[in-house]
N, C-alpha and C positions, 0 to 999 in steps of 0.2 A: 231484023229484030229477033225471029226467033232465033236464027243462028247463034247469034252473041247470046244469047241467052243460055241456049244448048251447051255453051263452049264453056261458060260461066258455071254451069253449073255439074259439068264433066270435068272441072278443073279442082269443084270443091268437092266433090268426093274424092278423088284421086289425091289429093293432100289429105282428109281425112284418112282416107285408110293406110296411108303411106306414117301418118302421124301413130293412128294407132295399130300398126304392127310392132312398130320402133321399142313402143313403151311396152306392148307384151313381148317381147325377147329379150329387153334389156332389163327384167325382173329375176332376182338371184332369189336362192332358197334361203327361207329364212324360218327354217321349221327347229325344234327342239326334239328330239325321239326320244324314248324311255328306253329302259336295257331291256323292256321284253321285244319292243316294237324293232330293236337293231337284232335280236336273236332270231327272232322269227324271221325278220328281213334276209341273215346269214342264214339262214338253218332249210327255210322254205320259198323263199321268193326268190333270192338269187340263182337256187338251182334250177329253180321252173322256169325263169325268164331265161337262162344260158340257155338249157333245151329249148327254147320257143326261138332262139335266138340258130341254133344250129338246124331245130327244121324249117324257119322260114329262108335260112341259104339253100338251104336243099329246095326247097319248092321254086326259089325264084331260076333256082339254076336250070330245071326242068322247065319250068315255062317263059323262061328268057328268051325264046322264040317266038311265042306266041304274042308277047308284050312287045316284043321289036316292034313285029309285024303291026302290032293295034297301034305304036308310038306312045306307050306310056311305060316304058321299059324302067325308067328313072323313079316312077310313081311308084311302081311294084316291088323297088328296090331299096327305095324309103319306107314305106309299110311294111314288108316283111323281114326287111334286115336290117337295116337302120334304129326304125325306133325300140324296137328287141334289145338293140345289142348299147343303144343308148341310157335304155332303164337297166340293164345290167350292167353297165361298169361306172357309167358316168355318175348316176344318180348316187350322194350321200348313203351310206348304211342306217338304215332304218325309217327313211324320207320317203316321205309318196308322190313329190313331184323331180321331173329331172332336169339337173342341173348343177352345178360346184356351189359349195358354200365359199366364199368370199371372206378370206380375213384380211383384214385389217394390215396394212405395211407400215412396219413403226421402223424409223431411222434410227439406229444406234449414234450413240455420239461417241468419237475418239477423242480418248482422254489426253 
């Protein structure tokens, strides 16, 4: 009895979190930015995130041994080069979260 219970109730989290991972990544940006909020984005954030983005390769590159060895070489790889270089290219100009804005596919008709 308790087994099936255990199993029942390892089965509904595990569809829970399976459910809500799905729906946060499958969420697009859906921000409106101002012309200062994209200047400043262009002018200051972009360039500080490229630099965070080129020392965190350099750091991983140097301790990409040491991560081997620990087995989270993947980990260290995504946090210091990955989401850097994600908020700097992928992310919308002047958006504070990252991800592509999503237009719209409109079929043209031939005449």
């Amino acid at each position: 009895m308790a087994h099936r219970i255990r199993v029942t109730l390892v089965a509904a989290i595990t569809m829970l979190l399976a459910v809500t991972g799905t729906t946060a990544h499958a969420s697009t940006v859906d921000e409106e930015p101002t012309a200062l909020a994209m200047m400043g984005d262009a002018l200051l954030a972009r360039p500080a995130l490229l630099a965070a983005t080129v020392v965190g390769s350099a750091v991983y590159t140097v301790s990409l041994p040491f991560s081997a060895i620990g087995g989270n070489a993947s980990e260290a790889g995504h946090t210091l080069v990955v989401e850097p270089s994600k908020a700097t290219f992928v992310r919308c100009l002047g958006c504070t979260m990252s991800g592509r804005k999503t237009d719209p596919v409109v079929a043209e008709e031939d005449d």
